[in-house]
Each structure stands twice: as C-alpha cells, then as structure tokens.
C-alpha positions in Angstrom: -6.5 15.0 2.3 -5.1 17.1 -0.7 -5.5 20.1 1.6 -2.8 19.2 4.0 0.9 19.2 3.2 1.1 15.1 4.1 0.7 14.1 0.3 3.1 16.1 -1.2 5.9 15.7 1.4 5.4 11.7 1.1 5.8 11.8 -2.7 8.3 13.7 -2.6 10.3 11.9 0.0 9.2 8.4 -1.9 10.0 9.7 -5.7 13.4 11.1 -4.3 14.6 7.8 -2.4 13.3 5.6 -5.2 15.4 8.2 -7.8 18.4 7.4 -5.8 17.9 3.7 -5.8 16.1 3.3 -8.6 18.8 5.2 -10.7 21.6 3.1 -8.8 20.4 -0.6 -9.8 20.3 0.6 -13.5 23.9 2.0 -13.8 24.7 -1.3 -11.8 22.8 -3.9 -14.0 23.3 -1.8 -17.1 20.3 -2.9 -18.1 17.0 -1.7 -19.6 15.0 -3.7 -17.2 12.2 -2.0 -15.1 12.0 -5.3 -13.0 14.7 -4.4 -9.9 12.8 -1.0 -9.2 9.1 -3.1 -8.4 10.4 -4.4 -5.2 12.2 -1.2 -4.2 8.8 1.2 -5.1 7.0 -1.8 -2.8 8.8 -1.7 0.0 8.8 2.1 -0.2 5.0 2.1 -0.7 5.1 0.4 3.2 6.4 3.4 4.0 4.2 5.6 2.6 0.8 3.9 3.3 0.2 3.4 7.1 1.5 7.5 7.7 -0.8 8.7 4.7 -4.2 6.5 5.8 -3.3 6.9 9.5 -5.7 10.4 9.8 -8.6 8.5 7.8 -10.8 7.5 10.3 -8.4 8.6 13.8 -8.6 12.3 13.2 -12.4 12.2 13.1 -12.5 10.1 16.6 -10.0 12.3 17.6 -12.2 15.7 16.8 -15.4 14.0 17.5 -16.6 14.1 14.0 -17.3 10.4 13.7 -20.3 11.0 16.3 -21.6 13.1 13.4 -20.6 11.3 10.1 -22.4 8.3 11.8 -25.3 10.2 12.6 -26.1 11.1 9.0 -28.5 8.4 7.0 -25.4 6.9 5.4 -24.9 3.2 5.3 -21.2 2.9 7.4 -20.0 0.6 4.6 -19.8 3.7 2.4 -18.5 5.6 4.9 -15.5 3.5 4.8 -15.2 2.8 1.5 -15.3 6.7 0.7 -12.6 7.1 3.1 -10.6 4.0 1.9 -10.8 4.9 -1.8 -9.7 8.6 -0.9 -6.5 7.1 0.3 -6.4 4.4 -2.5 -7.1 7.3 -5.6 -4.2 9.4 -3.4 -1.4 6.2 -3.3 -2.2 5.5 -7.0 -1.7 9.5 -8.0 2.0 9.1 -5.8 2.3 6.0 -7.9 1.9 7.5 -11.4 5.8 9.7 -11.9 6.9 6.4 -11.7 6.7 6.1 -15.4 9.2 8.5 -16.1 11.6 5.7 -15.4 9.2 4.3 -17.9 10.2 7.0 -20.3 14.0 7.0 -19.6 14.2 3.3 -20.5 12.2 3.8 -23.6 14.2 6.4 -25.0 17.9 5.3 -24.6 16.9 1.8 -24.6 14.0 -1.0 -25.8 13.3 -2.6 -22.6 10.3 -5.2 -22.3 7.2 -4.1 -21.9 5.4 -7.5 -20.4 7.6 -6.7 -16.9 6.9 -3.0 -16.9 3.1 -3.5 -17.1 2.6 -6.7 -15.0 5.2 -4.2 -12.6 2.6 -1.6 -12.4 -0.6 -4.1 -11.4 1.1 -5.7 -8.8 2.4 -2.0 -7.3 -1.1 -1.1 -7.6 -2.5 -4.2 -5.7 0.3 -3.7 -3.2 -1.2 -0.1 -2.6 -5.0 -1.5 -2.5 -3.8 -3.7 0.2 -1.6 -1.1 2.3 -4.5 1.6 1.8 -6.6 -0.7 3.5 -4.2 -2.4 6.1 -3.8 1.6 7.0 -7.0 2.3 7.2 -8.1 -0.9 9.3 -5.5 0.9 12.0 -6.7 4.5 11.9 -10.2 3.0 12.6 -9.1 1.7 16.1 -7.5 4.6 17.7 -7.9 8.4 18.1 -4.3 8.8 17.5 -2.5 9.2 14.1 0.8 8.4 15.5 -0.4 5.6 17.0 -2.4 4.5 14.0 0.8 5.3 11.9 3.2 3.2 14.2 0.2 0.0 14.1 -0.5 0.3 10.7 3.8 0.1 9.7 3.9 -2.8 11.7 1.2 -4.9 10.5 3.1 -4.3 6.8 6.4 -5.0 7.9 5.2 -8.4 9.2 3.3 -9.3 5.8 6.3 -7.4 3.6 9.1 -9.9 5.8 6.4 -13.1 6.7 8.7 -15.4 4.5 11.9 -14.5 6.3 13.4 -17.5 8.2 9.5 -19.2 7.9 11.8 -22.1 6.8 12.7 -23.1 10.0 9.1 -23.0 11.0 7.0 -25.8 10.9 4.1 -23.6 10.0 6.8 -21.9 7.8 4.9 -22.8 3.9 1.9 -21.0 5.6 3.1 -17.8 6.5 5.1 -17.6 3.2 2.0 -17.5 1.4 1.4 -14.3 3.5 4.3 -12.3 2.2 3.6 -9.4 0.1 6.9 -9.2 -1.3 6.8 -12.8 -2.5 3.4 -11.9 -3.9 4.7 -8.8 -5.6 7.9 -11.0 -6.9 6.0 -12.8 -9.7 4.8 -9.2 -10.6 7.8 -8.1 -11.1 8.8 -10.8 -13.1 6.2 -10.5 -15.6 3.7 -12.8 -14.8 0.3 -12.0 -13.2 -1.1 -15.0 -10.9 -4.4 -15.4 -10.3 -3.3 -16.4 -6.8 -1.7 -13.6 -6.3 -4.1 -11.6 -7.3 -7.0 -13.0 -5.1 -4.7 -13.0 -1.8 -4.7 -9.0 -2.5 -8.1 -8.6 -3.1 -8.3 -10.2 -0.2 -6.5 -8.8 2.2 -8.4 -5.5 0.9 -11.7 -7.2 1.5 -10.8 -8.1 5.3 -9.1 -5.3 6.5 -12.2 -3.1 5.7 -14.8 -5.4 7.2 -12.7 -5.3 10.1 -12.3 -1.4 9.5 -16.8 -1.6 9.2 -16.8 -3.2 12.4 -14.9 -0.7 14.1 -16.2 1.7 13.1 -19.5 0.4 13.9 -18.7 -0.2 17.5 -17.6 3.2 17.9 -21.4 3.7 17.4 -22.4 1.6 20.0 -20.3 3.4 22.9 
C-alpha cells in the first residue's frame, strides 16, 4: 500500500485541511483545548478511509489475483484480516502528526490532558470502524472508484444518522448509529463503554460481511 503514492497524497491533503481548520478554531476559541479539532480530524478521517481501503480487496478481483490468494492453504478470515489491518496500521500512521497540535498546546499553553487522550481513542476507534466499513466495500466490487464512492456513502450516513432522526419515529434508534455522536463523548473526555462496544462492533460486522464476500467470490 506504501508502494503507491495514495498514502502520502491523503496525509498530506488531510494534515493540510485539518492545519487550516484546526489552527482556525484555536485563534477563535483562544483556548488551549484540543477538544474542537476531534470532530474535525473525524469527519476528515471519512474522507480519507473509503478512497485509501477502496483497492484492498477490488484491485485483486480486478487483476484476478483473488483466484490465487484464495487458492493458497490460508484460512480467508486471515486473508481479510491481513488486508484490514494493513489499512487499519496505515489510517493510524496518518493519524499520528496529529500530536504536534499536541505539542503546540503544550508549549505556549497547559491544556488538559484527560480530553487530548480520550480525543485520540475515539479517533482511533473511528478509524477501526472506517478501515473496515472501506474494506466491507472494496470486497464487493472489482472497481475502486466504485468501491471508493460505496464505501463514502455508507460513512456519510453513519457520520449524519442523527440529523433530523427527531422527527422520525424510529429517530432514538438511528441516533445511536451516529459516529459523530459516538465520537462526541470522546472528545469531551469521557470514554463510554457503550461507545466503545458499538465501534468494536461495527468493526466486527463489516468484516464478516467482508469474509462472506470474499468467500462467495470463491464459489463463482
């Protein structure tokens, strides 16, 4: 994955947008508070995600390699865990120059540390989930744009579930979908076990869906 240019433009395009933003809300708050850049480095991470998993799975349908990878005598759970925590190790590595805002705040300022860590484990849940949301898509098509375009869309709908779900009668149900309410409490400094297990989760099902496709392509 390393070998192509994709993770280096996608840093590079995420770090620069969140600089801008990131940089914005603290002149504007004048505050030391690393709280206001969690949901902004989330809903950048949407962004990110689907296009960096969306060659996972699809390129090797797309090239035929699949045939061969499921050929080998290796269990297909692996399979897909090796490619999911390839794009997993890869989100966390674009995560980690976030903590130079880290570093900026500690040395012209003493912000509070419970925010800025409890920040970072629900970034990094939000990436487990959107690694494997992305990789779920590239698993049911030969096409990376395709993948890419199915893959944004799932994530929009989770990021924006709680939007107007009000008016719904269903609405407290598909609020408790919403990754950016999940990531909220995060932010805020406190880690909820509820949260936490509705990540996991959501990890867990989108690669036994991802197994299952993957399978099938088998059976063809």
């Amino acid at each position: 994955m390393w070998a192509s240019p994709l993770p280096y433009v996608l840093g590079a395009a995420f770090h620069a947008t969140l600089g801008v933003l990131g940089w914005s809300q603290l002149i504007g708050r004048e505050q030391a508070v690393f709280q206001p850049l969690v949901p902004i480095a989330g809903l950048l991470l949407l962004l990110v995600a689907p296009i960096l998993a969306s060659r996972a799975v699809s390129d090797e349908i797309r090239t035929g390699t699949l045939e061969l990878l499921l050929s080998i005598p290796v269990a297909h759970g692996r399979l897909v865990a090796a490619k999911y925590f390839a794009v997993l190790v890869t989100m966390i590595a674009l995560l980690v120059p976030v903590g130079l805002f880290v570093l900026l705040l500690a040395l012209y300022a003493s912000p509070d540390w419970g925010p800025i860590l409890t920040g970072f484990v629900g970034l990094a849940l939000l990436a487990a989930a959107l690694s494997a949301i992305g990789l779920l898509a590239s698993s049911l098509t030969a096409s990376q744009p395709i993948a890419a375009i199915g893959g944004l869309f799932a994530v929009l709908v989770l990021w924006f579930a709680h939007t107007g779900s009000e008016a719904l009668p269903v609405g407290g149900f598909l609020g408790a979908f919403s990754f950016s309410e999940r990531l909220r409490s995060f932010a805020g400094g406190v880690i909820d076990l509820g949260d936490v297990v509705f990540f996991v989760s959501v990890v867990v099902v989108s690669l036994v869906a991802a197994r299952v496709a993957v399978e099938s392509r088998r059976r063809r």
